[in-house]
Each structure stands twice: as structure tokens, then as C-alpha cells.
C-alpha positions as CSV (number, residue, x, y, z in Angstrom):
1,X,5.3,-10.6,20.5
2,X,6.5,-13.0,18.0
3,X,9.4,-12.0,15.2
4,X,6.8,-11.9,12.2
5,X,6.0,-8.3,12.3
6,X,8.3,-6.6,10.3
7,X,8.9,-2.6,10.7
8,X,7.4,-2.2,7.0
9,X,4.4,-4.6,7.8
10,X,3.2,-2.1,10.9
11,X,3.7,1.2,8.7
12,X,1.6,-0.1,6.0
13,X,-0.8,-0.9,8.7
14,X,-0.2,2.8,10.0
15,X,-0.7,4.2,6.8
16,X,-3.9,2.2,5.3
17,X,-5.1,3.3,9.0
18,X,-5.0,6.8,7.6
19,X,-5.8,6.1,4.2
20,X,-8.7,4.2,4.1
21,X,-10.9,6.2,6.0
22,X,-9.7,9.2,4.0
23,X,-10.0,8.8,0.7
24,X,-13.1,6.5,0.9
25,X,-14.1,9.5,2.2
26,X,-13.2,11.7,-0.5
27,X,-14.5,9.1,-3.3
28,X,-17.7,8.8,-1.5
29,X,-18.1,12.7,-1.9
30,X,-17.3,12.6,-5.2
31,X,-19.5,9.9,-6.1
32,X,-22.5,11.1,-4.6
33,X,-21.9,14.6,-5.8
34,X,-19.2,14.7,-8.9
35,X,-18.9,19.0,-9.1
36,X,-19.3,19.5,-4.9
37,X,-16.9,16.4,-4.2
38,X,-14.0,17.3,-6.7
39,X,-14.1,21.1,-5.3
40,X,-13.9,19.8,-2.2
41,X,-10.4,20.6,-0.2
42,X,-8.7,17.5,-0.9
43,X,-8.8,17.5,-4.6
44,X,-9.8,21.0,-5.4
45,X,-6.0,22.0,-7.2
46,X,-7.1,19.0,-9.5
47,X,-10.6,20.7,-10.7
48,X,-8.9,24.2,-10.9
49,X,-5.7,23.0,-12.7
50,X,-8.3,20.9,-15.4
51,X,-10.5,23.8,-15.8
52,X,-8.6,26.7,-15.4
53,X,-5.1,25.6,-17.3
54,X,-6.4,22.7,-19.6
55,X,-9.7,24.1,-20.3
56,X,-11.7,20.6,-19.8
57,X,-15.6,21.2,-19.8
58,X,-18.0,20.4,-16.7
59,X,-19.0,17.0,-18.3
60,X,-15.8,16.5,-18.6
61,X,-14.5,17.4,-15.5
62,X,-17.0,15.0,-14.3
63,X,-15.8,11.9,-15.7
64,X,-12.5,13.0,-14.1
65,X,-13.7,13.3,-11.0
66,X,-15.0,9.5,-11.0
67,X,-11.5,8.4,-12.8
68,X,-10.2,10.0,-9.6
69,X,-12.7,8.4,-7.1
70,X,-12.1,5.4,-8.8
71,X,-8.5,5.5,-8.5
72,X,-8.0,6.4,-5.0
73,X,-10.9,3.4,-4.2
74,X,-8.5,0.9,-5.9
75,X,-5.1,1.9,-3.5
76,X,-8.2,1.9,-0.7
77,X,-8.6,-1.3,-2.1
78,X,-5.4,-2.5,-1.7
79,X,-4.8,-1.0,1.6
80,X,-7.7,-3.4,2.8
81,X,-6.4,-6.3,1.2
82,X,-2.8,-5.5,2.8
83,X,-4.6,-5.0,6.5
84,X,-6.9,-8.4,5.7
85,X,-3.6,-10.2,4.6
86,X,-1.9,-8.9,8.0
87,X,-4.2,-10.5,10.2
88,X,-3.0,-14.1,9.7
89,X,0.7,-15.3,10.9
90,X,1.0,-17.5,8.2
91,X,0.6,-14.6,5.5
92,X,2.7,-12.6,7.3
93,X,5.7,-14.8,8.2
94,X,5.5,-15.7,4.3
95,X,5.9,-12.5,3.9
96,X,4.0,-13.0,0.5
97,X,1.6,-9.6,1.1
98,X,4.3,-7.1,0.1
99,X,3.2,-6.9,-3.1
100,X,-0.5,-5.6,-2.7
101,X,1.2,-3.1,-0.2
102,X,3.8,-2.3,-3.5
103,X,1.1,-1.7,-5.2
104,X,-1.1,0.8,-2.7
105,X,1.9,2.8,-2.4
106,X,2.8,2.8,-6.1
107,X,-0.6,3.9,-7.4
108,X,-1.1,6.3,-3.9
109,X,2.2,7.9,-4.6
110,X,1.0,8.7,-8.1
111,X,-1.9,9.9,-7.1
112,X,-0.6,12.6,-4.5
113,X,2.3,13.3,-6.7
114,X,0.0,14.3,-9.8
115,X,-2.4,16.4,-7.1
116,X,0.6,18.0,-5.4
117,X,2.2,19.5,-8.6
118,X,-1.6,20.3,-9.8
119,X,-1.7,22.6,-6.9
120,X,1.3,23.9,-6.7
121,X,0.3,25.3,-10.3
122,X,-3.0,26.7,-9.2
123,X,-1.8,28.1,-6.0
124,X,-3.5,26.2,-3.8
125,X,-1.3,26.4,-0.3
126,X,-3.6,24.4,1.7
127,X,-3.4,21.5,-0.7
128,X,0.0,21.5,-1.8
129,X,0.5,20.8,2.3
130,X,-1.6,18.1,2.2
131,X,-0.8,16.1,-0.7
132,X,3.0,16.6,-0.1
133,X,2.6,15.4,3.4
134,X,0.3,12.3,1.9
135,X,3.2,12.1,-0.5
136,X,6.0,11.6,1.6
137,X,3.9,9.1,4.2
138,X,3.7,7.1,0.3
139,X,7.1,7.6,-0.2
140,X,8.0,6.8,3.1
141,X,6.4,4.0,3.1
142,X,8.4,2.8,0.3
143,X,11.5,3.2,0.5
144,X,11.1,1.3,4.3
145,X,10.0,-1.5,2.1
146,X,12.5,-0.9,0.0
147,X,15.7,-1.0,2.1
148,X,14.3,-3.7,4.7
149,X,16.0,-6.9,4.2
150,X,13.5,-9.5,3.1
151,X,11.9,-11.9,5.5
152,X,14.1,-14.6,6.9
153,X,12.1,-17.8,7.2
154,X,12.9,-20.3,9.5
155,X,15.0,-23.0,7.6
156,X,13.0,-26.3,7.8
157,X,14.7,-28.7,10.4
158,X,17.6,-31.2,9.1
159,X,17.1,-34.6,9.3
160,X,20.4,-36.2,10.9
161,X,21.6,-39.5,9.6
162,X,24.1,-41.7,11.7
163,X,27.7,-40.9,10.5
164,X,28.4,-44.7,9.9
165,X,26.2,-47.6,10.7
166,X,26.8,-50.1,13.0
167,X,27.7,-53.3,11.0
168,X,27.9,-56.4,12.8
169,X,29.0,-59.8,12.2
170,X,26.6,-62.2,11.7
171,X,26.7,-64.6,14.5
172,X,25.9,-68.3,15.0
173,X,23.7,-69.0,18.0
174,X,24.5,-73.1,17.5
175,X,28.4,-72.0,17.6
């Protein structure tokens, strides 16, 4: 196994592994059905907390059901990107991918945060569980990124010159 898999690099791979298929899942639901898919378990706190505690109407609630389909596609998005990017050695000794992985956890983490405290304020037990646990994979993820040293890159090999050069004395082949 070569050295350019990082510890950070396979959890992100871990964790769009999980994501992807989940919340395109979930946006899939909501596209195709707006009212079914945001009462579904997964974002359920979010519809209760809008209608019950801010009072939103169902059309409204509808175009926040796609904001929220179209926000967890984008960190799918990313997450894809990140496991395309992966794929090649020379992406992933250059270590240049960690931004589009920055940015699936970022927006993810925002996400889960915002639908875990939703929940908690509705009361829903069973969702508060699983956004904090899809929380903390985020945050996890993170902070690995975080405290990883950055990517050491082979230093390009040193062309040696001679220490002095051999200087001799013009000689006379007639002498």
C-alpha cells in the first residue's frame, strides 16, 4: 500500500460511503413527494419545528422542503466529487482534494446541526439520535482533518554539482 492515503482521506471515503446513499435518498423522497418526503423520519423535527413553532404554511413548507433537498444534494455533491478526486494518486498525493471534503463536512455539519436542535425542540427522540450521531461523524470528520499534519510531498531530487572542477594545464603535444 503506498503512503498517499492519509487517515482523513479514508474517513471521508467512510463517511460519503454513508452519506451519499442516504441523503440522496432522503432528497429523492422529498423531490418526488415534497409533504410525504419532509415527514418522513429523517427530517420530520424540521416540518414539525416549521409548522408547529414558526407557523410556516404548507406551500411554504414546501419550498423548504426542496431548499432542504437541495442542500443535502449539494454536500452529496461534494462527497462524490471528494470519492472521484480519491481515485487518482496524483490528486491524492497532492493532497489538493481537501477542500471539496472541507466543504461536504462544513455544509453537512450545518445541516445536521440545524435538524438536531429542530428536534430536540419538537421532541422528536428518534431524530435527535440520528442527526446527532450524523453530527458528530461531520464533526468527526473534521476535526481529523483538522489536527492531521498536512501532506508531506516528496522533495524533488537535488541536482549535485562537483565541489570544484578539475582544471588542468594546458599542454603542448609538440613539447
Amino acid at each position: 500500500m503506498t503512503n498517499s492515503w492519509r487517515i482523513s482521506t479514508v474517513n471521508g471515503a467512510l463517511l460519503a460511503l454513508y452519506f451519499v446513499p442516504a441523503w440522496t435518498f432522503v432528497a429523492f423522497k422529498i423531490v418526488a413527494s415534497p409533504v410525504h418526503g419532509l415527514y418522513d423520519l429523517a427530517n420530520v423535527s424540521v416540518a414539525l419545528f416549521l409548522s408547529d413553532h414558526l407557523h410556516f404554511a404548507a406551500m411554504d413548507l414546501v419550498r423548504l422542503a426542496w431548499l432542504l433537498a437541495l442542500g443535502k444534494m449539494t454536500v452529496v455533491a461534494f462527497f462524490a466529487v471528494f470519492l472521484v478526486m480519491t481515485t487518482r494518486a496524483s490528486v491524492r498525493k497532492s493532497g489538493s482534494f481537501d477542500e471539496v471534503l472541507a466543504l461536504a463536512l462544513g455544509i453537512g455539519s450545518l445541516i445536521a446541526f440545524a435538524s438536531m436542535v429542530m428536534a430536540s425542540r419538537v421532541g422528536e427522540m428518534a431524530a435527535v439520535r440520528l442527526h446527532a450521531t450524523e453530527l458528530l461523524l461531520l464533526l468527526g470528520g473534521a476535526i481529523l482533518m483538522a489536527a492531521e499534519p498536512p501532506f508531506q510531498r516528496d522533495p524533488p531530487p537535488v541536482r549535485r554539482w562537483p565541489s570544484q572542477p578539475e582544471v588542468c594545464p594546458s599542454t603542448n603535444a609538440s613539447s
